[in-house]
C-alpha positions as CSV (number, residue, x, y, z in Angstrom):
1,X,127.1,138.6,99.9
2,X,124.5,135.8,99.0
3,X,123.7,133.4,96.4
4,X,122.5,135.5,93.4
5,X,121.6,132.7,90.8
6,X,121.5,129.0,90.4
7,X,122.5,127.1,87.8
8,X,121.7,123.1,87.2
9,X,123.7,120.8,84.9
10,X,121.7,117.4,84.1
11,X,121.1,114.9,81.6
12,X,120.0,111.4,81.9
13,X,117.1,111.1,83.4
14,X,116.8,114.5,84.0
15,X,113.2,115.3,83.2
16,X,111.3,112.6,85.9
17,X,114.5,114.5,88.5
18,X,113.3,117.8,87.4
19,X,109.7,117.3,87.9
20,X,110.7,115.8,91.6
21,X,112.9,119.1,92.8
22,X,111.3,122.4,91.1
23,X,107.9,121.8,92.3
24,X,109.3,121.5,95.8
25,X,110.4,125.2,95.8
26,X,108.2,128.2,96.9
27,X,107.0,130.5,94.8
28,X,109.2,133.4,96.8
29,X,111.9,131.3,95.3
30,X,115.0,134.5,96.3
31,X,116.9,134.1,93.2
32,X,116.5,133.0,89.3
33,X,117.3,129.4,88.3
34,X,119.1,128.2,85.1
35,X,119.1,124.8,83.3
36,X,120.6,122.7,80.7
37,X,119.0,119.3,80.5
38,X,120.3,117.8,77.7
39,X,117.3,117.5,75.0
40,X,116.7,117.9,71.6
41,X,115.3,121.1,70.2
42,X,111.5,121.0,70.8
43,X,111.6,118.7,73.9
44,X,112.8,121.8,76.3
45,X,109.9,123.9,75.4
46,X,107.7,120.9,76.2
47,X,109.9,119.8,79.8
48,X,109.5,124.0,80.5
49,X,105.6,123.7,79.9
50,X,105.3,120.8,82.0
51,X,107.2,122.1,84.8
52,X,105.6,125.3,84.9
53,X,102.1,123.1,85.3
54,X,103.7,121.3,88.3
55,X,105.1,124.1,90.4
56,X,104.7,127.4,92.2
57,X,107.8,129.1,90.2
58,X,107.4,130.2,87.1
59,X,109.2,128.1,84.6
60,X,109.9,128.8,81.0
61,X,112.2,127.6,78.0
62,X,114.7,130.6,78.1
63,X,114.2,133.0,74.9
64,X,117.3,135.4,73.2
65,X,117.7,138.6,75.5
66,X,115.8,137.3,78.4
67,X,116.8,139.0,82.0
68,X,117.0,137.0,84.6
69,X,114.5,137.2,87.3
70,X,114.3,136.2,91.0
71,X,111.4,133.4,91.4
72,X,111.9,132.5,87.5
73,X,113.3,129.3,86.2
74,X,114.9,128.9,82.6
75,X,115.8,126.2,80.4
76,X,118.1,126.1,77.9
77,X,116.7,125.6,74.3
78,X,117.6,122.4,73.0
79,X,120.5,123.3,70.2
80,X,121.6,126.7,71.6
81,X,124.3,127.1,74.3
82,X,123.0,129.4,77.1
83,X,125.6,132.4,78.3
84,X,125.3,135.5,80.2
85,X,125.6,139.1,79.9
86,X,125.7,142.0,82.5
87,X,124.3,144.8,81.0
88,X,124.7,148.5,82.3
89,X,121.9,148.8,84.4
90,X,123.2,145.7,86.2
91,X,120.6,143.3,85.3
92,X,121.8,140.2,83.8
93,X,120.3,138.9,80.0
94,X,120.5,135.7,78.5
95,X,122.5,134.7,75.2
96,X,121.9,132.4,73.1
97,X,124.1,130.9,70.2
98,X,125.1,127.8,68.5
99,X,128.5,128.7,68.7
100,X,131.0,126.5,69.5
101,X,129.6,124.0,67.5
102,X,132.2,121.4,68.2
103,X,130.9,119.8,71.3
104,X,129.2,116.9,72.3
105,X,125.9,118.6,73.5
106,X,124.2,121.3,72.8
107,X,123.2,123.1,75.5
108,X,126.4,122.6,77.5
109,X,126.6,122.8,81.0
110,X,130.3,123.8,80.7
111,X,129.6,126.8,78.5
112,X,126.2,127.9,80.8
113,X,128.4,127.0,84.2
114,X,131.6,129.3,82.6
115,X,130.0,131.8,81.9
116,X,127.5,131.9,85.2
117,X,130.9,132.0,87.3
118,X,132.6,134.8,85.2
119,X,129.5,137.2,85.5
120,X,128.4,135.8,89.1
121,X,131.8,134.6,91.0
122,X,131.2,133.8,94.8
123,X,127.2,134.2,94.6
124,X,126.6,131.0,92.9
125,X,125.4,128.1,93.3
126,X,126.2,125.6,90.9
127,X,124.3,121.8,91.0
128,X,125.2,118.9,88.8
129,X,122.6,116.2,88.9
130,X,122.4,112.5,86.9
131,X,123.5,112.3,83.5
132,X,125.8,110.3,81.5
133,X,130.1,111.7,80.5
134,X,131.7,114.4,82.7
135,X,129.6,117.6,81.1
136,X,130.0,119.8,84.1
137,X,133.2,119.1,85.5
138,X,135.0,121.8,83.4
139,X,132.3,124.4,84.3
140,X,132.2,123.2,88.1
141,X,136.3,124.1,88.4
142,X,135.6,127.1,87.3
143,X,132.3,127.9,89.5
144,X,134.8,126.7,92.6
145,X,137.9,128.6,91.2
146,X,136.0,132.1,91.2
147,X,134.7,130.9,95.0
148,X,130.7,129.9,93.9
149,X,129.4,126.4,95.8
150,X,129.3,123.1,94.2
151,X,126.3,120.6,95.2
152,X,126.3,116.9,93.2
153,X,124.1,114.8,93.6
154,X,124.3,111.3,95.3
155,X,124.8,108.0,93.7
156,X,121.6,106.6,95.3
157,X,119.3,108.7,93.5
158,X,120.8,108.9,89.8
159,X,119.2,107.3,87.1
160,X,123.4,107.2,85.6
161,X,126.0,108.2,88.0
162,X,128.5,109.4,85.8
163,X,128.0,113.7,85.6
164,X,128.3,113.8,89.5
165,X,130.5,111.4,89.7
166,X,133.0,113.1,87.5
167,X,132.8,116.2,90.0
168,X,133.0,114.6,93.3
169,X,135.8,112.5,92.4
170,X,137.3,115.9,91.3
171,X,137.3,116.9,94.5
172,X,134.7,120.2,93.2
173,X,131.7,119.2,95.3
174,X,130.7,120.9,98.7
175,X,127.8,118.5,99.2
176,X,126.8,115.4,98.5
177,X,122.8,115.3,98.3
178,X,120.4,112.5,97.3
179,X,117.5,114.0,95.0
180,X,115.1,113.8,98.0
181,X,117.2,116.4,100.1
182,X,118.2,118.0,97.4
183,X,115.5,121.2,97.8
184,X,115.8,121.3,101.5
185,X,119.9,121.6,100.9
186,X,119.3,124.3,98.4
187,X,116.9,126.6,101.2
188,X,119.7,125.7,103.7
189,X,122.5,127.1,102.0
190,X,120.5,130.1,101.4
191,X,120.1,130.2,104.8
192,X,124.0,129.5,105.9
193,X,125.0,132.4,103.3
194,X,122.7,135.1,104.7
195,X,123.3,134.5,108.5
């Protein structure tokens, strides 16, 4: 089976990387994409505006009960965590909470990649781009462990080189990708998965 969802971890110097990558995917875009960009409250609605204005997907800051749709990108609220929920009908709804409250950021990648790999297992895609600590590297193992794909990106392109670091010296990335080839690796693993 194919990639059903993907999910992006990023922090530092995420917005100008953002506003590189989103605008480079179509607008039949096969599957929904999820975000936590580390910002405070107020500054995801405004990256979610601009990024809508730049590209052919739809983009949006992701509301309390949203379902995930295919073409659709969602970021996480700046001072919610972002989860997921598989409803009855199948369809997939966002969560969104303040708890735990004991971590260093708000969104966290860890929480959104956890619970991405629980609901989604072998068709993700998780991608873990610049940012500052080792958020991601907790939510990565467990995106490899139920058999999704890890991409980080490479050192050349990262405003810090410290998030994808952490998971590529952990031994959790499948690729390797520079920000530049980073849309082209994401249509060609779509591709890989459905031949």
């Amino acid at each position: 089976m194919g990639i059903e969802l993907v999910v992006i971890g990023i922090s530092t110097g995420g917005s100008k990387a953002l506003k590189f990558l989103i605008p480079q995917l179509a607008a039949n875009f096969p599957v929904p994409i999820v975000i936590v960009q580390h910002l405070p409250v107020g500054e995801t609605e405004w990256l979610a505006l601009r990024l809508d204005l730049l590209s052919q997907l739809q983009v949006v800051e992701a509301k309390q009960g949203d379902i995930l749709q295919e073409g659709v990108v969602f970021i996480a609220p700046g001072g919610k965590h972002l989860t997921f929920v598989r409803q009855e009908d199948g369809r997939v709804k966002i969560e969104l909470d303040t708890q735990p409250d004991d971590l260093w950021y708000c969104p966290s990648v860890d929480v959104m990649f956890t619970s991405a790999a629980k609901i989604f297992g072998d068709r993700l895609l998780g991608i873990v781009m610049t940012g500052m600590g080792n958020e991601g590297t907790i939510g990565a193992a467990k995106i490899k462990a139920l058999g999704g794909r890890i991409f980080s990106e490479h050192e050349s392109s990262c405003v810090v080189y410290s998030m994808p670091k952490e998971v590529a010296d952990a031994g959790l990335s499948d690729r390797i990708v520079p920000l530049e080839n980073l849309a082209s690796a994401i249509l060609a693993e779509f591709k890989s998965v459905s031949s």
